[in-house]
Structure formats: structure tokens, C-alpha cells
C-alpha positions as CSV (number, residue, x, y, z in Angstrom):
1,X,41.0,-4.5,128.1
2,X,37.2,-4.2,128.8
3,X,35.3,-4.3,132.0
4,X,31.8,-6.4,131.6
5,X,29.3,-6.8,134.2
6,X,26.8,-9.8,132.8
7,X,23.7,-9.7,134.6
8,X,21.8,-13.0,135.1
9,X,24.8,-14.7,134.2
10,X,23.9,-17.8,136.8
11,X,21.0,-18.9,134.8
12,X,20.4,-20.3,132.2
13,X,21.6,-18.6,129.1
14,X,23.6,-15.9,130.9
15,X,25.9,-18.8,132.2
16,X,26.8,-19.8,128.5
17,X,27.4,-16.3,128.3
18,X,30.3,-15.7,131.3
19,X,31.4,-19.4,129.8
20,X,32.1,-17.6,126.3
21,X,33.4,-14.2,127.3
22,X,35.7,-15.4,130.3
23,X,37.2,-18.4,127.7
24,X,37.4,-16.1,124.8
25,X,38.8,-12.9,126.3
26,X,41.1,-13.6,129.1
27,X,42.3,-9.8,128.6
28,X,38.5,-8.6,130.3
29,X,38.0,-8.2,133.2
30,X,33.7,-10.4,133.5
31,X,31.7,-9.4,136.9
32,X,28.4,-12.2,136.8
33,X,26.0,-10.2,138.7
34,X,23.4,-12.6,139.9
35,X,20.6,-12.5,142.5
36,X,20.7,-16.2,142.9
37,X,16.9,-16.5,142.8
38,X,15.7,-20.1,141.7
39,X,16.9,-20.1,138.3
40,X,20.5,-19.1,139.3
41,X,23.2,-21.3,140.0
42,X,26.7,-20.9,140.2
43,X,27.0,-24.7,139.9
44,X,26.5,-23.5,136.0
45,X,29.8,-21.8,136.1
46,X,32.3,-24.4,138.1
47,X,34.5,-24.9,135.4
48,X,35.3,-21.0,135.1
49,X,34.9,-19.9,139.1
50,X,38.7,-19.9,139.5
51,X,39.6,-18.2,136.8
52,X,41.7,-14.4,137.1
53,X,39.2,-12.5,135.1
54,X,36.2,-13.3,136.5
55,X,34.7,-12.4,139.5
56,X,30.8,-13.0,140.7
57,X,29.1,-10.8,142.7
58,X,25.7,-11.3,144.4
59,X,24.0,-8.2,144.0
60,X,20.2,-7.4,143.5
61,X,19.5,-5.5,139.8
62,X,16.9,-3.3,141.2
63,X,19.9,-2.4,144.6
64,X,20.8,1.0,142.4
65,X,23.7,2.4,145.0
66,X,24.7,-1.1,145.2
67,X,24.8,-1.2,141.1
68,X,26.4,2.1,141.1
69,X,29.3,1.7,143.5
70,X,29.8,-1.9,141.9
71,X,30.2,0.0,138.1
72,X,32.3,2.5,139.8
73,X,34.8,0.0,141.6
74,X,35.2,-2.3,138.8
75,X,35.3,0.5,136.0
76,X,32.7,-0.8,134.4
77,X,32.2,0.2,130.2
78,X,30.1,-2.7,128.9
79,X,27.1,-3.8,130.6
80,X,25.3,-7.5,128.9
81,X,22.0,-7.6,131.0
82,X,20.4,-10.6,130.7
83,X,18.6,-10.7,134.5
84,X,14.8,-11.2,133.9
85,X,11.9,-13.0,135.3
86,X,10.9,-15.5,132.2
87,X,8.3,-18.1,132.8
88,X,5.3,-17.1,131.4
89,X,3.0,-19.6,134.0
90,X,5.2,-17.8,137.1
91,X,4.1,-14.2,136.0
92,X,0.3,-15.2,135.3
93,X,0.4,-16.3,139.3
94,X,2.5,-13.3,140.4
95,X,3.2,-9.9,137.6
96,X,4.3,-7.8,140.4
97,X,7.6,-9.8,140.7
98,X,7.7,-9.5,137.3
99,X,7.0,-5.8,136.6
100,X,9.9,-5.3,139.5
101,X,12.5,-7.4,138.1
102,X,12.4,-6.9,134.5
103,X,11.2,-3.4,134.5
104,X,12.4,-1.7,137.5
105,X,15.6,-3.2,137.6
106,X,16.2,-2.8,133.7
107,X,15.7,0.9,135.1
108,X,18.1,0.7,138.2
109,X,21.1,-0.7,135.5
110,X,20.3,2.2,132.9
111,X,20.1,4.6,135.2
112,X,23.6,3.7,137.4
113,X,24.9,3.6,133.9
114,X,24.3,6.8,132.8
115,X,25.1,8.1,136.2
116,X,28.6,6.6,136.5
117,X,29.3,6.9,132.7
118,X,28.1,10.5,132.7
119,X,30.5,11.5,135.6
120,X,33.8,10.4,133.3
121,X,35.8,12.6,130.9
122,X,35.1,10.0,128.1
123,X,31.3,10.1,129.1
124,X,30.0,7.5,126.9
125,X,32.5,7.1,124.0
126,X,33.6,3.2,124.4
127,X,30.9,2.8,126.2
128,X,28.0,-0.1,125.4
129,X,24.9,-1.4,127.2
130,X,23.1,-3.8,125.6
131,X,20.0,-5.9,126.4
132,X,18.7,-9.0,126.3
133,X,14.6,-9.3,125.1
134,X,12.4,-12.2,123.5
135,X,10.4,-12.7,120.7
136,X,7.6,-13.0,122.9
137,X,7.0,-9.0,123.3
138,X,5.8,-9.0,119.2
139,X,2.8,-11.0,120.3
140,X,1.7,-13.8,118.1
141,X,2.0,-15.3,114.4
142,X,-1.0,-17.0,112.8
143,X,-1.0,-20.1,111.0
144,X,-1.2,-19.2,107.6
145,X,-0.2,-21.0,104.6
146,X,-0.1,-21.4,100.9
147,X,-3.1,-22.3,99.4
148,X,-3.5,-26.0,98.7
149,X,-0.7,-26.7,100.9
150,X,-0.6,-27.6,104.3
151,X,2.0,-26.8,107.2
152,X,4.8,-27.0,107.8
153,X,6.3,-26.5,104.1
154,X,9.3,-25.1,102.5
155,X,9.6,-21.3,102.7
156,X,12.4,-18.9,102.0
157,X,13.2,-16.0,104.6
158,X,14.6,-12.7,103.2
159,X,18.0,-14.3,104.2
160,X,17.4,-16.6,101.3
161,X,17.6,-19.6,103.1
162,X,15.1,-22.6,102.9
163,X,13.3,-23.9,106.2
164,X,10.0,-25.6,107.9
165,X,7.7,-23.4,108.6
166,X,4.0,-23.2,109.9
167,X,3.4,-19.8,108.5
168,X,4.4,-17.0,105.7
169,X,4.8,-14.5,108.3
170,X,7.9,-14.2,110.7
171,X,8.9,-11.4,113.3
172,X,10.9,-8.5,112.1
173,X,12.8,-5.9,113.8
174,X,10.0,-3.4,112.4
175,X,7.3,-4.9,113.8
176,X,4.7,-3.1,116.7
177,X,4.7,-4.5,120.3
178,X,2.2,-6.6,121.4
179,X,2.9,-8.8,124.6
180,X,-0.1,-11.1,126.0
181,X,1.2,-12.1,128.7
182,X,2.6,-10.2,132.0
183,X,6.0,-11.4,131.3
184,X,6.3,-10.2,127.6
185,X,4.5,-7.1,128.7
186,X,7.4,-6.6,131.4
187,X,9.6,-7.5,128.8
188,X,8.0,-4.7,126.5
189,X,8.4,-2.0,128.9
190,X,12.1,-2.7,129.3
191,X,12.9,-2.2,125.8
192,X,11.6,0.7,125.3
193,X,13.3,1.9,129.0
194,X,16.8,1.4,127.3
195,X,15.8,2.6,123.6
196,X,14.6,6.1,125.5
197,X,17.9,6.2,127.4
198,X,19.5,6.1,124.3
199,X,16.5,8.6,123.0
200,X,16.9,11.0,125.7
201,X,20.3,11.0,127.2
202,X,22.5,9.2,124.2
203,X,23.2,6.1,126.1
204,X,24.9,3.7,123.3
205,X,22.4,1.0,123.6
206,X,21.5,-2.4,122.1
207,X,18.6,-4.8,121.9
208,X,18.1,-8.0,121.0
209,X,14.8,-10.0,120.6
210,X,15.6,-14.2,120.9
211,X,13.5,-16.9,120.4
212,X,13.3,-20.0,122.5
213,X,16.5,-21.1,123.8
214,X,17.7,-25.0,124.6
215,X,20.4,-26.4,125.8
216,X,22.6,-27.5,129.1
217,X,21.7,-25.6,132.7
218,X,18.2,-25.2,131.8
219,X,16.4,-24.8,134.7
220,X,13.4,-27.3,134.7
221,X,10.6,-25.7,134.6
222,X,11.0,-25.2,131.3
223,X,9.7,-27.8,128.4
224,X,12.6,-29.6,127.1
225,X,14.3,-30.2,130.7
226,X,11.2,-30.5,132.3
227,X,9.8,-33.5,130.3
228,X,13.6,-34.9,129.8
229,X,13.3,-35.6,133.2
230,X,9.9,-36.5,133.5
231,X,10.1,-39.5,130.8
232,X,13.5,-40.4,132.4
233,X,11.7,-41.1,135.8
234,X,8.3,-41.9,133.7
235,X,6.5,-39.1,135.1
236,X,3.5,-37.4,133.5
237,X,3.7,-34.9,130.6
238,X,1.6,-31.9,130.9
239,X,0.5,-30.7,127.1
240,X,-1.1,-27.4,127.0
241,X,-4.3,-27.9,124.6
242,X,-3.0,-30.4,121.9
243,X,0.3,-29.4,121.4
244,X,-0.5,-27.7,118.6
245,X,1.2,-24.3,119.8
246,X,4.6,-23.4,117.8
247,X,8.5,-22.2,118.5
248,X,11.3,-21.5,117.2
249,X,14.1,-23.3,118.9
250,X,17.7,-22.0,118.9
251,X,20.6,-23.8,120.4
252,X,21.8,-21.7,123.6
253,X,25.4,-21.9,122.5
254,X,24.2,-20.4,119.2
255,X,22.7,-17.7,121.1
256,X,25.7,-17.0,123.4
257,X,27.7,-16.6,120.4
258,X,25.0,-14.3,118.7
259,X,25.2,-12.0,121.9
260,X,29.5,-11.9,121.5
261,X,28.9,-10.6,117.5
262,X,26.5,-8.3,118.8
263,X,28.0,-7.0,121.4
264,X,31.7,-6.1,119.6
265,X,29.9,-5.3,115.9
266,X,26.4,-4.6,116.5
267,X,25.5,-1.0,115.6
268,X,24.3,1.8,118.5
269,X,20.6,2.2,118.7
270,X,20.1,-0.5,116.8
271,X,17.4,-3.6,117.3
272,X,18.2,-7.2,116.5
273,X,16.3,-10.8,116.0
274,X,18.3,-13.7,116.8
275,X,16.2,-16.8,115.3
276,X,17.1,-20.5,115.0
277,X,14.3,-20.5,111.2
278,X,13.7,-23.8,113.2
279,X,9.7,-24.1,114.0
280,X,8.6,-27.1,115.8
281,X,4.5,-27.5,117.4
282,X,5.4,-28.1,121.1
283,X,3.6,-31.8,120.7
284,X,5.9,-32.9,118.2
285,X,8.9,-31.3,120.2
286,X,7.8,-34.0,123.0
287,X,7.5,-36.9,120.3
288,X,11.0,-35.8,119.6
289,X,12.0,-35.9,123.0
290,X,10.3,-38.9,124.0
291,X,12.0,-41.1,121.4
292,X,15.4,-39.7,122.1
293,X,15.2,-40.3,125.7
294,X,13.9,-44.0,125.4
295,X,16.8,-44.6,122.4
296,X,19.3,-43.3,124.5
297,X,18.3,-45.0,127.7
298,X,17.6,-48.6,125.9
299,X,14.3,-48.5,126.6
300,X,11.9,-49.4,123.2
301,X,11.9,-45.8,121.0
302,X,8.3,-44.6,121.6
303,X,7.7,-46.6,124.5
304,X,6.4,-43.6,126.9
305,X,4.3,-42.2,124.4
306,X,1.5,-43.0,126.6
307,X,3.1,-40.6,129.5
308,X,1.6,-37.8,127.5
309,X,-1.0,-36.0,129.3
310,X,-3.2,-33.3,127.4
311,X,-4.3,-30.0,129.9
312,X,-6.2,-27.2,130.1
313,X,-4.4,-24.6,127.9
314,X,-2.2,-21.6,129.4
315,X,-4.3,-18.0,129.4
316,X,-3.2,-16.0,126.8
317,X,-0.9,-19.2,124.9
318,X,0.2,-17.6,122.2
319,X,0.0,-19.8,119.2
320,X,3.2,-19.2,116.8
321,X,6.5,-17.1,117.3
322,X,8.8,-17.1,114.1
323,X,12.2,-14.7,114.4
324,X,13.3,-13.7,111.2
325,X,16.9,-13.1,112.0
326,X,18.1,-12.4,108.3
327,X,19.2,-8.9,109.4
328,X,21.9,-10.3,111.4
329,X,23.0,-12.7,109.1
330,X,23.1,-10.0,106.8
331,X,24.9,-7.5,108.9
332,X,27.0,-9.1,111.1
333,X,27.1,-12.7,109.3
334,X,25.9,-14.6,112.6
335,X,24.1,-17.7,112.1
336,X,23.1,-21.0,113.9
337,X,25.9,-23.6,113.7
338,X,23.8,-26.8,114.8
339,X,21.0,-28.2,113.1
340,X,17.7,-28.9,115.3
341,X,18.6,-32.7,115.3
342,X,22.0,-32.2,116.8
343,X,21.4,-30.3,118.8
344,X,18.4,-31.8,120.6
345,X,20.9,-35.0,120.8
346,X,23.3,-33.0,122.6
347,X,21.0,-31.7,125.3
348,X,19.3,-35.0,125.7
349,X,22.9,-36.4,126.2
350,X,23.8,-33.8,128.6
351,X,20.8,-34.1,131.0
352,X,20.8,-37.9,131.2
353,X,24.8,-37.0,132.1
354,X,24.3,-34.8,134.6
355,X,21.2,-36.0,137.2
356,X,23.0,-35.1,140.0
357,X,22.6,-31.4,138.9
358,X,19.6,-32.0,138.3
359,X,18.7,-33.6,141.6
360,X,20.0,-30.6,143.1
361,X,17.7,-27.8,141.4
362,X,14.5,-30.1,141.5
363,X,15.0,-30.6,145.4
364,X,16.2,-26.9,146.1
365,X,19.0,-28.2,147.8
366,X,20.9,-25.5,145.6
367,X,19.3,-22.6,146.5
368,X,19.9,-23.6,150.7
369,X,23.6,-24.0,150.2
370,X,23.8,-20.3,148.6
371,X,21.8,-19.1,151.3
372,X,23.8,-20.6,153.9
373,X,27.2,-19.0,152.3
374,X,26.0,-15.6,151.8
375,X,23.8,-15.1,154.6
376,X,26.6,-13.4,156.8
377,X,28.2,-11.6,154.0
């Protein structure tokens, strides 16, 4: 028996995450805590909300009484924090939200942690917190190649396994910070919050550093739902520069399930990468997308190339992120399950499925209907 609070676990990835944990371990006891800004939505979760071992709680991260009593009440020993501001474009307009959220309230959880696990016999034996980072605070890759040859191209990683690539050099687990942008910079400062904790007051921490995550219940601000959408209702694309900008793309499910490994086996103190080796430039991502959407809506394949619209580039754009994530295959003998192709298939599918969810976040109508609920609670 284990009591988990998942923070975040309305949006995007932190739904998946709930999904796995309440399906795969009736025996815990999962509190979703969830601020319900714009990116959350319990209309994620629907087919868990009745179930006996889960509960969701609206509760701000940075509220640290409210945090505290909540850890206290539910006899809380595993904490999976996931809550973060993310979009890069939202925390250019506006870091303070940013620096609140992701740092201050990565503070508020360590700190009702170690106050409530600090006050038990068993102090922190048992005990886990682990957080959720991106790849984004290592700063950026170049693209570099082998001479005579141009990218992408075969290279091996020191997991011994064969991918595309647009460079020689990937992110490790040893590598210095160095965010660009306010958002990676908030996410810098968080990390290093919870590796002191463990530093100063033994606090059995975690981190993980993810690359770019796709899949079902993204909210659309974001690239792949975002221009889904957009060539469904032949809308204009917005290209930053000319596309030529690269990610690593990981399959959310993959990730969720990287989190569970982590989470039971991953060792104290310890940082890892979580990486899909799947490097795409964001243009050919969109040719990708465009394609699929036209195949799988009858329309001629191609026929919205022209929807395509280059802009001026983001501040800061960072131009490649590459997660070498061999040290968790290695370790704890994770790895991605769905090829790129699949999976991209499966999330086209899923959003052409489901418009009326998406309706509902890209009018707001979602985050009125929450309001309404829990304004007299």
C-alpha cells in the first residue's frame, strides 16, 4: 500500500500518469493534485474519476499549509511532481508566473515534505519524491556531423543502439546547466531545489530530465495538436525561421511508463534522461503531420502543404536537444516501445477522434465549467 500525490496530473503528461498508476496499482491509494489552470483538465481523466483509489484534489502547489495538511491527511510517502508552467512562448511574455510556479512551488512540495515526513518515527525510510524536469535546462546541441556526410545519418548512442541523428553530441546526465529561456531557467532552479533537499536534509529525491513529449490530451498550444488541428480546419501554420530547429520526440505513454520504472527502481539521488533517440527538424515534423492528416481525412496526401506559413523566429530558439537516455536503459532496462511512425499515426488518429475535446479546450468552455463547480467549495 502506497500513498501518491501526482502533481499536474490534469495535464498533459501527468494525466497518463494517474491513468497508469490508478490502472496498474489498485492497492495505492493516487491523490491528482491539480490547480486546473489552462492546461488542466479533468476531462483527461473520465475514464478513472470513479475509481476507489483515486481521489483529485484542487489545490494550488505553491498553498504550503494547504500541501501540508493534504500530505498529513492522506499519509502521503511518494510524491510524483509533475506541476510546471511549460510553454516556452508563455514565459518569454510573462517569467514571473513562471519563476512562481515551477520554482516556488517545487519549494512549497519539498519543503511540506520534509516537514511532514520529518515529524514521523520512520522519518524518511520508504519515503520518495521525485521530479519531473526537461531536456531543455542543458541548453542547446549544435549541428555537427561527420565529415563528408550530411545530417541526419546513422549514429550509435552508448546504449549501442542505431538511430537518425543531426548531431554527434547528445545530452547526458553529466552535463552543466544552461537554460535560454525563462522557462528552462525556472526549470533549472527547481532541480537543483530538490537535489539540495536531498544535499542538505537527506530527502530521498529523484530527477528526471524528458525530451519532447506527444501523444493524446495535449493541450494545443503545443506543435503537434496545434497544427493537427489547424490543417484539419485549414488554418495557417506558423513555422518559426525555416523549420530547421530539432527534437527529440518520445511517445507520452512511453514516458508515463519511464516515470513508473523510475519511481519503484530508480536509485536515491540519482539524475535520469528519458529520450525517445528519435530526432526530427520541426519542418519535417509538419510535413509529417500534414500528410497524415490529409491521408487520414481523404483529402489528397500533401494537399495543405501550402498552409505552411514561415515566422519570425522564437527569442532564444534553441536549435537541437538530443537526450541520451542509455543510462536508463542500462540501469533499469526502460525503453521506448513505439516507433516515431506509430506513434504519430496514433495521435493523429486520436485527435481527429476526439474534436469535441478539442472544441472544448480551444473555446475555454473547460476551464468555465471547473470554475463554476469549485467556486463555492
Amino acid at each position: 500500500m502506497r500513498n501518491i500525490i501526482i502533481t499536474g496530473g490534469a495535464g498533459f503528461i501527468g494525466s497518463h500518469v494517474v491513468r497508469l498508476f490508478v490502472n496498474k496499482y489498485p492497492n495505492y491509494r493516487i491523490i491528482n493534485l491539480d490547480k486546473l489552470t489552462y492546461a488542466g483538465n479533468l476531462a483527461n481523466l473520465k475514464d478513472i474519476e470513479d475509481k476507489p483509489n483515486y481521489r483529485f484534489v484542487r489545490m494550488d502547489i505553491c498553498d504550503f499549509q494547504g500541501v501540508l495538511q493534504l500530505m498529513q491527511e492522506e499519509k502521503v510517502d511518494g510524491i510524483i511532481h509533475l506541476a510546471a508552467e511549460s510553454h516556452v512562448d508563455r514565459s518569454i511574455k510573462d517569467p514571473f508566473t513562471f519563476a512562481q510556479t515551477n520554482v516556488m512551488g517545487t519549494l512549497s512540495l519539498l519543503q511540506a515534505a520534509k516537514a511532514y515526513w520529518e515529524s514521523l518515527p520512520e522519518k524518511y525510510e520508504g519515503k520518495r519524491f521525485y521530479h519531473i524536469s526537461t531536456d531543455e535546462v542543458y541548453g542547446a546541441l549544435q549541428m555537427t556531423h561527420p565529415e563528408g556526410i550530411e545530417p541526419p545519418f546513422t549514429t550509435k548512442a552508448s546504449s549501442g543502439k542505431h538511430h537518425l541523428a543531426y548531431g554527434e553530441k547528445f545530452f547526458t546526465e553529466e552535463l552543466k546547466y544552461q537554460p535560454h529561456s525563462p522557462y528552462s531557467a525556472a526549470k533549472a532552479s527547481s532541480d537543483h531545489f530538490v537535489r539540495a533537499f536531498h544535499d542538505t536534509f537527506g530527502m530521498p529525491t529523484i530527477v528526471t530530465n524528458c525530451s519532447n513529449n506527444y501523444g493524446p490530451y495535449q493541450f494545443p498550444e503545443k506543435l503537434i495538436p496545434l497544427f493537427i488541428n489547424n490543417i484539419r480546419h485549414r488554418k495557417p501554420l506558423p513555422v518559426y525561421g525555416k523549420g530547421e530547429n530539432v527534437r527529440d520526440w518520445l511517445y507520452v505513454v512511453d514516458h508515463a511508463r519511464a516515470i513508473d520504472v523510475i519511481f519503484h527502481e530508480g536509485k536515491i539521488a540519482e539524475t535520469y534522461n528519458i529520450g525517445g533517440f528519435n530526432e526530427w527538424k520541426n519542418i519535417d515534423i509538419i510535413k509529417v503531420l500534414i500528410n497524415t492528416v490529409d491521408r487520414l481525412l481523404g483529402r489528397p496526401e500533401g494537399a495543405d502543404m501550402d498552409l505552411i506559413t514561415y515566422v519570425t523566429d522564437r527569442a532564444g530558439h534553441d536549435l537541437r536537444y538530443a537526450i541520451d537516455s542509455s543510462k536508463l536503459q542500462r540501469e533499469l532496462g526502460w525503453e521506448p516501445s513505439l516507433q516515431f511512425e506509430e506513434g504519430i499515426e496514433k495521435t493523429v488518429r486520436w485527435y481527429l477522434d476526439n474534436q469535441e475535446w478539442m472544441d472544448n479546450v480551444t473555446s475555454g468552455d473547460y476551464q468555465k465549467y471547473y470554475d463554476d463547480m469549485y467556486k463555492n467549495r
